[in-house]
PDB file as gemmi writes it, atoms N, CA and C in Angstrom:
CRYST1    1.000    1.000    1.000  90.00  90.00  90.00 P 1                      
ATOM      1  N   UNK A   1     205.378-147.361 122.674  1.00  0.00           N  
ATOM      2  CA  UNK A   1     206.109-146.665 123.715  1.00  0.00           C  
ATOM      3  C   UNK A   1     206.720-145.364 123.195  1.00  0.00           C  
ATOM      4  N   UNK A   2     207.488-145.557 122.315  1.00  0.00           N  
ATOM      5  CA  UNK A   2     208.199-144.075 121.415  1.00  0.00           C  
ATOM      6  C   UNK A   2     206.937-143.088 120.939  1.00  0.00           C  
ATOM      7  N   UNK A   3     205.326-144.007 120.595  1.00  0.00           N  
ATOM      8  CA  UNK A   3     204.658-142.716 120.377  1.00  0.00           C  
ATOM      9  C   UNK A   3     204.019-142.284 121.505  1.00  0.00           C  
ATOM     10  N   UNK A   4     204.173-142.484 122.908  1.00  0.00           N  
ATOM     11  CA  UNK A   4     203.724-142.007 123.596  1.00  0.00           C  
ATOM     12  C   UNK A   4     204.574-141.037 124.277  1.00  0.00           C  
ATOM     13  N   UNK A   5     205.801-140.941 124.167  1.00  0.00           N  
ATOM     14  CA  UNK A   5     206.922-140.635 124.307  1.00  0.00           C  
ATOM     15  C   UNK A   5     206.926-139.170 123.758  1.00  0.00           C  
ATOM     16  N   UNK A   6     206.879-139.477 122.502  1.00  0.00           N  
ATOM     17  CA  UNK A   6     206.478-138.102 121.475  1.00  0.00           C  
ATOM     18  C   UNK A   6     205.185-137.515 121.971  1.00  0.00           C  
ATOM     19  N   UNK A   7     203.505-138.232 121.965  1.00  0.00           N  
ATOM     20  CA  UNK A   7     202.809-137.574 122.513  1.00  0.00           C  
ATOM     21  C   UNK A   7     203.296-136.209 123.555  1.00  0.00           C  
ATOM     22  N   UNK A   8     203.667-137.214 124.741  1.00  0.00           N  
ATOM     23  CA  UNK A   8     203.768-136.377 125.867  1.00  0.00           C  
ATOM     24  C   UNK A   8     204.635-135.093 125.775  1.00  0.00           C  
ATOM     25  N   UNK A   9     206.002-135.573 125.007  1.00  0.00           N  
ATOM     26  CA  UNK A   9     207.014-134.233 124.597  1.00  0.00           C  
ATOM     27  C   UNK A   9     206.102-133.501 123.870  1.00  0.00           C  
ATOM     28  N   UNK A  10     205.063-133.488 122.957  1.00  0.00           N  
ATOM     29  CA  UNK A  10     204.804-132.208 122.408  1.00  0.00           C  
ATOM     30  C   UNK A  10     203.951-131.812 123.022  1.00  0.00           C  
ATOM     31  N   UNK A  11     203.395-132.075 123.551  1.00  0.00           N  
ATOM     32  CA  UNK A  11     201.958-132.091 124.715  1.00  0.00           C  
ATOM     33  C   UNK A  11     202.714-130.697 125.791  1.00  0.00           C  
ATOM     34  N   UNK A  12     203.925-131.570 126.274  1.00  0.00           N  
ATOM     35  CA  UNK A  12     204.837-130.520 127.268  1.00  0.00           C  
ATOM     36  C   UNK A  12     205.029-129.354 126.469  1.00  0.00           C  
ATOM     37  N   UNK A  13     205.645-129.012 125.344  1.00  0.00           N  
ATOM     38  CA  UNK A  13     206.257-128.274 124.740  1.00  0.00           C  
ATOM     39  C   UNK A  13     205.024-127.465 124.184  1.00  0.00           C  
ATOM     40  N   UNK A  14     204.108-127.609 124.145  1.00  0.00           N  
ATOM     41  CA  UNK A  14     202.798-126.983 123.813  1.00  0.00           C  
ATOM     42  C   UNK A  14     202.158-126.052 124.890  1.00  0.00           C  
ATOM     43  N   UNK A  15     202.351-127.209 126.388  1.00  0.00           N  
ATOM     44  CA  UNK A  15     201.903-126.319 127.576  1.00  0.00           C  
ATOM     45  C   UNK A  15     202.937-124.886 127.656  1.00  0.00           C  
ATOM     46  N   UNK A  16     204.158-125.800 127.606  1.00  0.00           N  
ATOM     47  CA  UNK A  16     205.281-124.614 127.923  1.00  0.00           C  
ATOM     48  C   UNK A  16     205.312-122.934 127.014  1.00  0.00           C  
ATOM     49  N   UNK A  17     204.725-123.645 125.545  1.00  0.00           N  
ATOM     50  CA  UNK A  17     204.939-122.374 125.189  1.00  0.00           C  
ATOM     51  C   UNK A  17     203.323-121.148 125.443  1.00  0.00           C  
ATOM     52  N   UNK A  18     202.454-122.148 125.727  1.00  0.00           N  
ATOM     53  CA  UNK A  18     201.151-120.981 125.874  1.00  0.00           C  
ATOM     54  C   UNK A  18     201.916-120.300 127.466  1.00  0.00           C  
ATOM     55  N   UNK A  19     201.881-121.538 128.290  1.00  0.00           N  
ATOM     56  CA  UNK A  19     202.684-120.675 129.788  1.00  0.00           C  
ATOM     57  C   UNK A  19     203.575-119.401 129.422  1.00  0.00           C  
ATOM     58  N   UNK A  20     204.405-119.800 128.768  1.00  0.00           N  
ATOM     59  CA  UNK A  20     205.843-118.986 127.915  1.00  0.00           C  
ATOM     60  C   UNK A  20     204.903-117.287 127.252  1.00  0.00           C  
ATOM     61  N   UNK A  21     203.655-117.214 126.358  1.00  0.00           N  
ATOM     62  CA  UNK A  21     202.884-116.856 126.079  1.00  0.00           C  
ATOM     63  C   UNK A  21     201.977-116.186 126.869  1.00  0.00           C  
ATOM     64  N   UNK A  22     201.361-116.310 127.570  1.00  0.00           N  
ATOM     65  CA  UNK A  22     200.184-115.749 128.930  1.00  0.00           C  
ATOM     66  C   UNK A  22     201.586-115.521 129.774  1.00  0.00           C  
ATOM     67  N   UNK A  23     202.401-115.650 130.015  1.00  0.00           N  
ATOM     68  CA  UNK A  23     203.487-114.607 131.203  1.00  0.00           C  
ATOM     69  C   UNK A  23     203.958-113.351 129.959  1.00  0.00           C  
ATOM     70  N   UNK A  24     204.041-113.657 128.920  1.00  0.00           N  
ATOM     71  CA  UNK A  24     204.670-112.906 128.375  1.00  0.00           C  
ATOM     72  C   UNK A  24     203.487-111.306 128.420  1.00  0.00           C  
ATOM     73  N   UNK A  25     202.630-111.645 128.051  1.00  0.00           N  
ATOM     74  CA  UNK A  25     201.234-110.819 127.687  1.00  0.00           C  
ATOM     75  C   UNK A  25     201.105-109.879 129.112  1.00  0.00           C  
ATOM     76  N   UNK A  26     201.202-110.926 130.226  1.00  0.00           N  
ATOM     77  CA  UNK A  26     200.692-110.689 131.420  1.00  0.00           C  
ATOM     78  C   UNK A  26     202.219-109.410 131.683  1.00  0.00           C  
ATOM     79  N   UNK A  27     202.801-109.136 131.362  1.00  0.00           N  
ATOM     80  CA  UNK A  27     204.222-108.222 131.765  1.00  0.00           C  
ATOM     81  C   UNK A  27     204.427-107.451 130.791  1.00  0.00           C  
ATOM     82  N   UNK A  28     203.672-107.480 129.763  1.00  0.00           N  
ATOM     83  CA  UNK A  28     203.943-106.089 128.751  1.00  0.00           C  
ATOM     84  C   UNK A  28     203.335-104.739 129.742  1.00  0.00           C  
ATOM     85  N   UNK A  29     203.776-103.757 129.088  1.00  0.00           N  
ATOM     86  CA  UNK A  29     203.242-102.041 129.764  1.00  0.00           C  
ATOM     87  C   UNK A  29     201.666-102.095 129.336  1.00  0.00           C  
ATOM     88  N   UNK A  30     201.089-101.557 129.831  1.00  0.00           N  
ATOM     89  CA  UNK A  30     199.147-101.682 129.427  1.00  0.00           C  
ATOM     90  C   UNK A  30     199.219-100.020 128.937  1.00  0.00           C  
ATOM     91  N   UNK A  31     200.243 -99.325 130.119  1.00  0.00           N  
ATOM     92  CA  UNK A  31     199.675 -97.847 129.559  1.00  0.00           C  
ATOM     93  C   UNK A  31     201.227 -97.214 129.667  1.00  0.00           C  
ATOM     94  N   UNK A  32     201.262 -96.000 129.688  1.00  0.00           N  
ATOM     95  CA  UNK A  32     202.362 -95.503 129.826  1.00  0.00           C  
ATOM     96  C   UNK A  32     202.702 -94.308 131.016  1.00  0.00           C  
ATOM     97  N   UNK A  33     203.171 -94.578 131.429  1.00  0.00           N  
ATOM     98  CA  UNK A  33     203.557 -94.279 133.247  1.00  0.00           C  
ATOM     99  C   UNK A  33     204.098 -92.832 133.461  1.00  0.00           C  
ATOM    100  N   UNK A  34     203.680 -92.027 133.768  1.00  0.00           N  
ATOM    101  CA  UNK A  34     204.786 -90.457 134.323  1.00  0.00           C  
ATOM    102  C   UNK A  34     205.847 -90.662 135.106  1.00  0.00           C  
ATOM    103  N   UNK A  35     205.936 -91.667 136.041  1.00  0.00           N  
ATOM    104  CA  UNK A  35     207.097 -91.863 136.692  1.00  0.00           C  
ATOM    105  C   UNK A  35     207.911 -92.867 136.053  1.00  0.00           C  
ATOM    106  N   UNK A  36     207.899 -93.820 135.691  1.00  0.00           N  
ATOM    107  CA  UNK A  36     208.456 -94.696 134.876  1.00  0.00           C  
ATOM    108  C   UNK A  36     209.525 -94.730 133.467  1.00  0.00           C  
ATOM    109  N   UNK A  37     208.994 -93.119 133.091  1.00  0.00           N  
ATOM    110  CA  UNK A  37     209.583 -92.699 131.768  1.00  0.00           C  
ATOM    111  C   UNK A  37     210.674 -90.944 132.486  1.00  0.00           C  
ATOM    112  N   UNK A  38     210.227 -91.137 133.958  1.00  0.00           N  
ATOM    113  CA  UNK A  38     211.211 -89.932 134.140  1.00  0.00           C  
ATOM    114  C   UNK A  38     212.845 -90.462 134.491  1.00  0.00           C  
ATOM    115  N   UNK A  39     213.693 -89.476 134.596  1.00  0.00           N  
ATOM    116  CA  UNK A  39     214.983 -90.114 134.879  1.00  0.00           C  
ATOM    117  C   UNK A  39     215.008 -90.211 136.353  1.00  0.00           C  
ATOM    118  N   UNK A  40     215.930 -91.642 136.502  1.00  0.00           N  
ATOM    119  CA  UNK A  40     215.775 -92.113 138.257  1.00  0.00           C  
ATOM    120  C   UNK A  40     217.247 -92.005 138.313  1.00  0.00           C  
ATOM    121  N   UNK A  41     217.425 -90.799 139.278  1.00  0.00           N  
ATOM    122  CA  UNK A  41     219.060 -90.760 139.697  1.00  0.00           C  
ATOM    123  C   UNK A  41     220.279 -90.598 138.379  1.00  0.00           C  
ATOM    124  N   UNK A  42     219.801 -90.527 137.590  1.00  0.00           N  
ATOM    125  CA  UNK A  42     220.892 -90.473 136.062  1.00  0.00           C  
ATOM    126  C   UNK A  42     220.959 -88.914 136.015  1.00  0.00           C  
ATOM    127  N   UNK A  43     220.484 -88.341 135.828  1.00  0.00           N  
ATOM    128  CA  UNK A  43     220.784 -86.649 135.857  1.00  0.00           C  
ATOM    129  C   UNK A  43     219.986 -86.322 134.155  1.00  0.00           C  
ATOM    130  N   UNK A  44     219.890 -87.102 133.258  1.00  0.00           N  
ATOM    131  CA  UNK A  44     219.716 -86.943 131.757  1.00  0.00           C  
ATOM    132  C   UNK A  44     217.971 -87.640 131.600  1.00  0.00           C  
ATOM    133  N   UNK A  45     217.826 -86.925 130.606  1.00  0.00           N  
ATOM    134  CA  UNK A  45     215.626 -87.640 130.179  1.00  0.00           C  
ATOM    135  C   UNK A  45     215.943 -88.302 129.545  1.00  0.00           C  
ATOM    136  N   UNK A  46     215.343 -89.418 129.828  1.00  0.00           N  
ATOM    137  CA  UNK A  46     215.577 -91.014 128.771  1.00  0.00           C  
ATOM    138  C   UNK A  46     214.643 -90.565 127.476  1.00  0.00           C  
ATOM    139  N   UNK A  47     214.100 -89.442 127.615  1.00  0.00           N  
ATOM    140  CA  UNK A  47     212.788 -89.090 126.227  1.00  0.00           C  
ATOM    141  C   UNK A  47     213.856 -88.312 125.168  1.00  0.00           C  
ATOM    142  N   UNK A  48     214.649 -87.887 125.638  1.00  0.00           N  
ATOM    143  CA  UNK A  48     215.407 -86.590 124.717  1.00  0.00           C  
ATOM    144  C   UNK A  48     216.254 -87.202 124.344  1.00  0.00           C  
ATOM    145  N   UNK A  49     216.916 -86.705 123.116  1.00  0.00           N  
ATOM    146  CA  UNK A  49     218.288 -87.408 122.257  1.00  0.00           C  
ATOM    147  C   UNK A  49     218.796 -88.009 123.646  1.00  0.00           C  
ATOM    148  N   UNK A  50     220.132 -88.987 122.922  1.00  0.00           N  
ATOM    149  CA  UNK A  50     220.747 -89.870 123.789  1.00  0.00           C  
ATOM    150  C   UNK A  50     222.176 -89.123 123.692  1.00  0.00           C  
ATOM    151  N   UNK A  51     222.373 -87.997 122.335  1.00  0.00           N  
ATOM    152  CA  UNK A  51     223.791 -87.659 122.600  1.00  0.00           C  
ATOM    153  C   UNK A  51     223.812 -86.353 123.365  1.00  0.00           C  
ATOM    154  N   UNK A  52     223.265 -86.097 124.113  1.00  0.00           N  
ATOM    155  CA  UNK A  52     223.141 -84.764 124.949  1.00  0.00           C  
ATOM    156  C   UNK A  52     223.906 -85.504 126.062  1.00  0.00           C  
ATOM    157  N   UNK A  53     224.940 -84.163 126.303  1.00  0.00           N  
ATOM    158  CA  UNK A  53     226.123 -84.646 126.879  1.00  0.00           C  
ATOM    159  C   UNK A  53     225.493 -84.143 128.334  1.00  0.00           C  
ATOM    160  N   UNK A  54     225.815 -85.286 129.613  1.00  0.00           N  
ATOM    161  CA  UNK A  54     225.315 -85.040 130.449  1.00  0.00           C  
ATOM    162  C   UNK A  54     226.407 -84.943 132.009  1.00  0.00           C  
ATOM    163  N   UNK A  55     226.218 -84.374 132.970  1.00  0.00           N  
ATOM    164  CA  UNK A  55     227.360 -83.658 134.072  1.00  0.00           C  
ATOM    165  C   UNK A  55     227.928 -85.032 134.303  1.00  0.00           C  
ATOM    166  N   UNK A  56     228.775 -84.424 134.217  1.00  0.00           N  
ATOM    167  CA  UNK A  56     230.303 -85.671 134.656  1.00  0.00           C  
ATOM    168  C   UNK A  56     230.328 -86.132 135.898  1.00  0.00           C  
ATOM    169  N   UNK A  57     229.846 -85.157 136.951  1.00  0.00           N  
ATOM    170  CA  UNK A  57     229.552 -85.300 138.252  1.00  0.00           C  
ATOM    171  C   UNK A  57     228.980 -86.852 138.550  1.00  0.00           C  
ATOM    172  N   UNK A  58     228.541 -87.338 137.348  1.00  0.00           N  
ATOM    173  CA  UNK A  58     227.219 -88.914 138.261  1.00  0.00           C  
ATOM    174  C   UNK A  58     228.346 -89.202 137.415  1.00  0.00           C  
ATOM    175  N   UNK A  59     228.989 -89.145 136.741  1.00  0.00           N  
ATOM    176  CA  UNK A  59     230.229 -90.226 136.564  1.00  0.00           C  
ATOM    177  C   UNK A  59     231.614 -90.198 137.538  1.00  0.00           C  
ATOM    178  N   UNK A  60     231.458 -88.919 137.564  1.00  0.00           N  
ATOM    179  CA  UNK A  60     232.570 -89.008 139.066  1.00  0.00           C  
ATOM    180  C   UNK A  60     232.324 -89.815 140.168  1.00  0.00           C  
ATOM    181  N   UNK A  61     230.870 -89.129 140.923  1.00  0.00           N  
ATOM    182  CA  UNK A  61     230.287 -90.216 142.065  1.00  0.00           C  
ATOM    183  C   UNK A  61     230.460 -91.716 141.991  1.00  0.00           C  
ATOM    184  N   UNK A  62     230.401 -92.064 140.493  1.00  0.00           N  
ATOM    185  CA  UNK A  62     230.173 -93.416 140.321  1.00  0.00           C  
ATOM    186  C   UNK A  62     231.210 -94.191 140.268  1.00  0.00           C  
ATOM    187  N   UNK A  63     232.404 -93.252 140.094  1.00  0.00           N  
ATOM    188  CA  UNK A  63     233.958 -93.866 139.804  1.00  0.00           C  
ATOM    189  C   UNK A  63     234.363 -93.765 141.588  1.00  0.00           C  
ATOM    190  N   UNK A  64     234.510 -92.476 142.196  1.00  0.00           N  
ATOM    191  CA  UNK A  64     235.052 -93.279 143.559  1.00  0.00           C  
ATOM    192  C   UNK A  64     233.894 -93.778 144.449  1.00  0.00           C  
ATOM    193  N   UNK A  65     232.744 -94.562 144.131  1.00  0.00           N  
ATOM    194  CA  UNK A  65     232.199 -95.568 144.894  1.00  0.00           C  
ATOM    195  C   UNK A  65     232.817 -96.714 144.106  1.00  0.00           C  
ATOM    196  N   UNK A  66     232.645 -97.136 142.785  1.00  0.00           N  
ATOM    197  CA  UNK A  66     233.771 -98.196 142.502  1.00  0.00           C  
ATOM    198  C   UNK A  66     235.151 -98.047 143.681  1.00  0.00           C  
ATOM    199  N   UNK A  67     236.013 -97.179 143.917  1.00  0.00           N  
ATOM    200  CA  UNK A  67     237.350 -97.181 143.987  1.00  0.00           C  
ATOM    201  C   UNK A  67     237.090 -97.651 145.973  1.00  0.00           C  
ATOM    202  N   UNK A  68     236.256 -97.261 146.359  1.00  0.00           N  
ATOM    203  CA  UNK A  68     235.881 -97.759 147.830  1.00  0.00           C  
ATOM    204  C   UNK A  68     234.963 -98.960 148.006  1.00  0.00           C  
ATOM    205  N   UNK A  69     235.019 -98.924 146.603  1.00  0.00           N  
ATOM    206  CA  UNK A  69     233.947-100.556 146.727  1.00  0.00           C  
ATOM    207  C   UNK A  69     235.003-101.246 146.497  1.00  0.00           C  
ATOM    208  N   UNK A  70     236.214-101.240 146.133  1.00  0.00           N  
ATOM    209  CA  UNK A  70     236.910-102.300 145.638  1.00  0.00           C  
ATOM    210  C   UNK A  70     237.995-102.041 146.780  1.00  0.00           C  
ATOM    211  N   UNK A  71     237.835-100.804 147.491  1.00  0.00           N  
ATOM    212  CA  UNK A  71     238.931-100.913 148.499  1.00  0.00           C  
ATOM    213  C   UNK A  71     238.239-101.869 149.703  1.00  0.00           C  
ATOM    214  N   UNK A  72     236.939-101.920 149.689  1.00  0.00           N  
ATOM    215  CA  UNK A  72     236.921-102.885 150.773  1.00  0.00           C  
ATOM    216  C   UNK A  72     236.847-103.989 150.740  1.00  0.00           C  
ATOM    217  N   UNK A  73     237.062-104.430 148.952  1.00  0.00           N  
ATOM    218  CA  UNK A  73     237.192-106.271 148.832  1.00  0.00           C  
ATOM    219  C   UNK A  73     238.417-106.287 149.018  1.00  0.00           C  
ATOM    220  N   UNK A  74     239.658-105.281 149.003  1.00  0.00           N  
ATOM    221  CA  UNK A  74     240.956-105.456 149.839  1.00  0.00           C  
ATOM    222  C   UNK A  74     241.260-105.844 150.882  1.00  0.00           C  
ATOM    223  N   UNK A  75     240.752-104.670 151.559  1.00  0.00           N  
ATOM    224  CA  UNK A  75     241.373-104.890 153.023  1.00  0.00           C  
ATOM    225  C   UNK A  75     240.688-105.967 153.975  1.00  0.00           C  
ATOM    226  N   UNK A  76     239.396-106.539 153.329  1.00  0.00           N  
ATOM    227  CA  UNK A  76     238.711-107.299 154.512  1.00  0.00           C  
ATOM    228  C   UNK A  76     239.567-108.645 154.398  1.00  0.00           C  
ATOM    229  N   UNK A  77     239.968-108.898 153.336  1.00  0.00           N  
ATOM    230  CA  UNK A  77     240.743-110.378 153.520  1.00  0.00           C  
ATOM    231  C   UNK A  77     242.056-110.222 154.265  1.00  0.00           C  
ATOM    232  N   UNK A  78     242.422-108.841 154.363  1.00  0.00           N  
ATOM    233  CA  UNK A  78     243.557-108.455 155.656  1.00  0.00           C  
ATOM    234  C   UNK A  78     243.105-108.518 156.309  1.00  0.00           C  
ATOM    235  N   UNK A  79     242.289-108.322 156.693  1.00  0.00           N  
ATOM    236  CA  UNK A  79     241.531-107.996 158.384  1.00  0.00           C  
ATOM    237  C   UNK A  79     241.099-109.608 158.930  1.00  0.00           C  
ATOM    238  N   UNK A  80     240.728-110.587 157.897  1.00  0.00           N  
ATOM    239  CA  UNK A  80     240.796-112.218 158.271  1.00  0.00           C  
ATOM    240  C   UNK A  80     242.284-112.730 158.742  1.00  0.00           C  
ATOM    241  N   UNK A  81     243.507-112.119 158.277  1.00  0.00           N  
ATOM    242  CA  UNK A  81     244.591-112.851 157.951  1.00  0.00           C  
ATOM    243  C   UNK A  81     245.345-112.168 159.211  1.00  0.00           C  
ATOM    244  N   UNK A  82     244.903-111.240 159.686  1.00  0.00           N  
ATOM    245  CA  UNK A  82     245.730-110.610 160.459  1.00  0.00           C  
ATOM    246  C   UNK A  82     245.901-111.894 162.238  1.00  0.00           C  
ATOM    247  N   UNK A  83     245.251-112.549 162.215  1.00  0.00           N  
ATOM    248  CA  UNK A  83     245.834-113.779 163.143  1.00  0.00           C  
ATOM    249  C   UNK A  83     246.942-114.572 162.670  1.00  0.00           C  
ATOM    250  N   UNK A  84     246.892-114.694 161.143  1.00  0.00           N  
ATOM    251  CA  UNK A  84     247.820-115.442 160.757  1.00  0.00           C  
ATOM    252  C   UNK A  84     249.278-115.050 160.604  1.00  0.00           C  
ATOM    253  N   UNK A  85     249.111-113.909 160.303  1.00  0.00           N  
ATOM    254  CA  UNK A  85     250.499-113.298 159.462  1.00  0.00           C  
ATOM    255  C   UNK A  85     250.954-112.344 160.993  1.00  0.00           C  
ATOM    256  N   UNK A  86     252.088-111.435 160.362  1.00  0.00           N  
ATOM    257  CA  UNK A  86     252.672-110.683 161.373  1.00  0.00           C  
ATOM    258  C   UNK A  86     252.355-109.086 161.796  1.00  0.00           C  
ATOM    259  N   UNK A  87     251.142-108.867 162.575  1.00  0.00           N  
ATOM    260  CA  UNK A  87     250.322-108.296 163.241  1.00  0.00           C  
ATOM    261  C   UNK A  87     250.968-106.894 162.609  1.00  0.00           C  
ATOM    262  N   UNK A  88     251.926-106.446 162.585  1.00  0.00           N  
ATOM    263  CA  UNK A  88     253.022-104.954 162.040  1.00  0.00           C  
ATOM    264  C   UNK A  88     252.913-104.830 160.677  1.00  0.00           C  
ATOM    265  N   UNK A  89     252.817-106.215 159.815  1.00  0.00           N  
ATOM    266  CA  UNK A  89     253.371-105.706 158.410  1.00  0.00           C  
ATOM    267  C   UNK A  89     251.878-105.490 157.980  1.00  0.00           C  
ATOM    268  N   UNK A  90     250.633-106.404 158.449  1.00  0.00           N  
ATOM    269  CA  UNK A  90     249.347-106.522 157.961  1.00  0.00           C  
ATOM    270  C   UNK A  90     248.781-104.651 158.445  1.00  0.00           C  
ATOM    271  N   UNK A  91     249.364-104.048 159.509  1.00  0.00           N  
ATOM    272  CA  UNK A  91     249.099-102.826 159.876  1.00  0.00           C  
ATOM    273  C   UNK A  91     249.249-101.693 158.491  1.00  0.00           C  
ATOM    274  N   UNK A  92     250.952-102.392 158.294  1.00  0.00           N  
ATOM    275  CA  UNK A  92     251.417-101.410 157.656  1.00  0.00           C  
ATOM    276  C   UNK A  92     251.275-101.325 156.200  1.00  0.00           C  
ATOM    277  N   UNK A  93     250.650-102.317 155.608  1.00  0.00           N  
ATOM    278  CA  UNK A  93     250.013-102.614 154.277  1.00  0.00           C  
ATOM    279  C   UNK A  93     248.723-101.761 154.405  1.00  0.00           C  
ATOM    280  N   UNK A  94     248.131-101.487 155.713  1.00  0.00           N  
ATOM    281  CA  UNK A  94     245.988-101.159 155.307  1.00  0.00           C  
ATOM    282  C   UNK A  94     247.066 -99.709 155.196  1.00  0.00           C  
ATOM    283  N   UNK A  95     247.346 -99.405 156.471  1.00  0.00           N  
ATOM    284  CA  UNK A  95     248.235 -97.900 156.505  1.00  0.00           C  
ATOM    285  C   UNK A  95     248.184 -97.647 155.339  1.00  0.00           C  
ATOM    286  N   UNK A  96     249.787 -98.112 154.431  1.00  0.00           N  
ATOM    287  CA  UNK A  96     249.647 -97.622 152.989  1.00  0.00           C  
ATOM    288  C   UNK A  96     248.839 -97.543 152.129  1.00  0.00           C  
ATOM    289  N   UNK A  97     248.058 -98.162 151.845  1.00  0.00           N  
ATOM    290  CA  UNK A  97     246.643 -98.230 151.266  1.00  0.00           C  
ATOM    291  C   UNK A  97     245.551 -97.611 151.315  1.00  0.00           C  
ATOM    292  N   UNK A  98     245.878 -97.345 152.583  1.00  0.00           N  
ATOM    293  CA  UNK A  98     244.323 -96.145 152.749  1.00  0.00           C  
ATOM    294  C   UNK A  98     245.195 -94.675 152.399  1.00  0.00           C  
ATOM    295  N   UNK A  99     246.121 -94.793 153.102  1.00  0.00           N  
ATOM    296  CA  UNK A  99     247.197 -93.489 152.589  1.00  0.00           C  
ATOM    297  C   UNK A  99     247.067 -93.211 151.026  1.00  0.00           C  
ATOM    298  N   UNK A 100     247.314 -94.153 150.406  1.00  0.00           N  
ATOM    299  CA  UNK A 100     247.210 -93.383 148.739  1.00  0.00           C  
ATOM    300  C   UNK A 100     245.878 -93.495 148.689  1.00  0.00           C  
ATOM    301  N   UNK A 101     244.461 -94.225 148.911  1.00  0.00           N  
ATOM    302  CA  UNK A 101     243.272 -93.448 148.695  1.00  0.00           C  
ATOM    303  C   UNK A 101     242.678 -91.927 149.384  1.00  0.00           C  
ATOM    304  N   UNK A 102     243.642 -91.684 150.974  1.00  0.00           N  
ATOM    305  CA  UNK A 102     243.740 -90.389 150.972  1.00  0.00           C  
ATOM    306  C   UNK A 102     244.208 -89.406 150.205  1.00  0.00           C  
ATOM    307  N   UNK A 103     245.152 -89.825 149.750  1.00  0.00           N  
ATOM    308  CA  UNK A 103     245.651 -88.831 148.774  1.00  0.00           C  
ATOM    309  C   UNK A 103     245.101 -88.605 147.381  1.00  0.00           C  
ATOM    310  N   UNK A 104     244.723 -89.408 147.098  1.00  0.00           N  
ATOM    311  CA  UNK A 104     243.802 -89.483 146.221  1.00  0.00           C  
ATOM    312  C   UNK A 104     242.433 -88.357 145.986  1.00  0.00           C  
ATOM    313  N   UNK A 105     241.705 -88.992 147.200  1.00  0.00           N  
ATOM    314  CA  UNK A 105     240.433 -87.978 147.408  1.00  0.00           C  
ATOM    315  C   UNK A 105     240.955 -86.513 148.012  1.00  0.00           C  
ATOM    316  N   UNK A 106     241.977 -86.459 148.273  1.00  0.00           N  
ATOM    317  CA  UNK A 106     242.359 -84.844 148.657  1.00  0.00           C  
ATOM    318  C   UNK A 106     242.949 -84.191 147.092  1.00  0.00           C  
ATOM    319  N   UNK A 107     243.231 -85.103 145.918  1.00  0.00           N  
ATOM    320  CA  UNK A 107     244.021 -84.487 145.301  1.00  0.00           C  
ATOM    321  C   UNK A 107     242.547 -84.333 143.842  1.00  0.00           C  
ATOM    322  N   UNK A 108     241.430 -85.022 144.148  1.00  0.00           N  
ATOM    323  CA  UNK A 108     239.997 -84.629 143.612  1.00  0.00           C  
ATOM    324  C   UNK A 108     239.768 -83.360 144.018  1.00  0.00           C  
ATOM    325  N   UNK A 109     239.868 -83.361 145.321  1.00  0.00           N  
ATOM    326  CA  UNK A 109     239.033 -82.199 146.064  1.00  0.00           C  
ATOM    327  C   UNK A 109     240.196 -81.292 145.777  1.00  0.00           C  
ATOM    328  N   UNK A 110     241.216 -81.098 145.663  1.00  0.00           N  
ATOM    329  CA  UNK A 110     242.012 -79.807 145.746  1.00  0.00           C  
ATOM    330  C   UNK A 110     241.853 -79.356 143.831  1.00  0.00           C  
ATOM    331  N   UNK A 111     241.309 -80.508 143.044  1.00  0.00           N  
ATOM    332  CA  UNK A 111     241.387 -80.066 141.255  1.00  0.00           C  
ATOM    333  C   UNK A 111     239.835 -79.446 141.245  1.00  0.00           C  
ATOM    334  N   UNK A 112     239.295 -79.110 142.334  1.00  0.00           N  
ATOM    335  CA  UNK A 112     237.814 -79.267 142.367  1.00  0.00           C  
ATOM    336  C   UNK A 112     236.788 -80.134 141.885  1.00  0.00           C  
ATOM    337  N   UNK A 113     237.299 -81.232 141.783  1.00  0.00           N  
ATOM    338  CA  UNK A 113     236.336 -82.341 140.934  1.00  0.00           C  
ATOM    339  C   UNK A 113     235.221 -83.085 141.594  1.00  0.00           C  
ATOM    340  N   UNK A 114     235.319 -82.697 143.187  1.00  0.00           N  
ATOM    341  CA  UNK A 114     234.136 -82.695 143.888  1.00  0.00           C  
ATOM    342  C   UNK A 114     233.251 -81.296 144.323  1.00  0.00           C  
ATOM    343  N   UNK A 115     233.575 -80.436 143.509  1.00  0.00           N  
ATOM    344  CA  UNK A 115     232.968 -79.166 143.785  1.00  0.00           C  
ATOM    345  C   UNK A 115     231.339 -79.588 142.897  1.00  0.00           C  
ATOM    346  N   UNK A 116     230.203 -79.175 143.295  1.00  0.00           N  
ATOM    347  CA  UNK A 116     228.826 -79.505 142.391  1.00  0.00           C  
ATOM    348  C   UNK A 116     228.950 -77.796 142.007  1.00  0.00           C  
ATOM    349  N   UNK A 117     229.085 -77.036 141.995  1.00  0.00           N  
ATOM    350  CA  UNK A 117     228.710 -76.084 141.731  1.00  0.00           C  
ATOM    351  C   UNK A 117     229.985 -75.247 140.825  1.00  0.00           C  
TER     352      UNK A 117                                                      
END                                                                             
């Protein structure tokens, strides 16, 4: 019983690794691609040094979509609660809140840090 036991485990572990093996083969690159090796949306060539300093701009973009991506895992659990709680204060919490992300994006735009040019 135990050597059939063993049979079968290495038997499995044999299939698994040629499977493991033929997927692996089957997903390597065959050739090398013109579009594949160009930059997608990054602004910088993935071919050229890596310390070439590149526009701050796709790091800006990328910081206030974080800051509105995370403003709307805020306010939507207000916007559930607002049956529960007291209809004025749940107002006056989004109010303030969106108020300092206004001020915020006006005080980008007035340092020019959304200017592209």
């Amino acid at each position: 019983m135990i050597f059939m036991v063993l049979i079968l485990s290495i038997t499995l572990l044999l299939m698994l690794s040629f499977l493991w093996l033929f997927l692996y083969l089957l997903s390597m690159k065959s050739f090398v691609d013109r579009e594949k090796s160009s930059p997608f949306e990054c602004g910088f060539d993935p071919i050229s040094s890596p310390r070439i300093p590149f526009s701050s701009h796709f790091f800006l973009i990328a910081v206030i979509f974080l800051i509105f991506d995370v403003e709307l895992i805020v306010i939507m659990p207000l916007i559930l609660c607002l049956t529960i709680n007291n209809l004025l204060e749940m107002y006056l919490i989004m109010i303030f809140f969106l108020f300092v992300l206004i001020i915020g994006l006006f005080h980008e735009w007035n340092n020019k840090m959304l200017d592209w040019m």
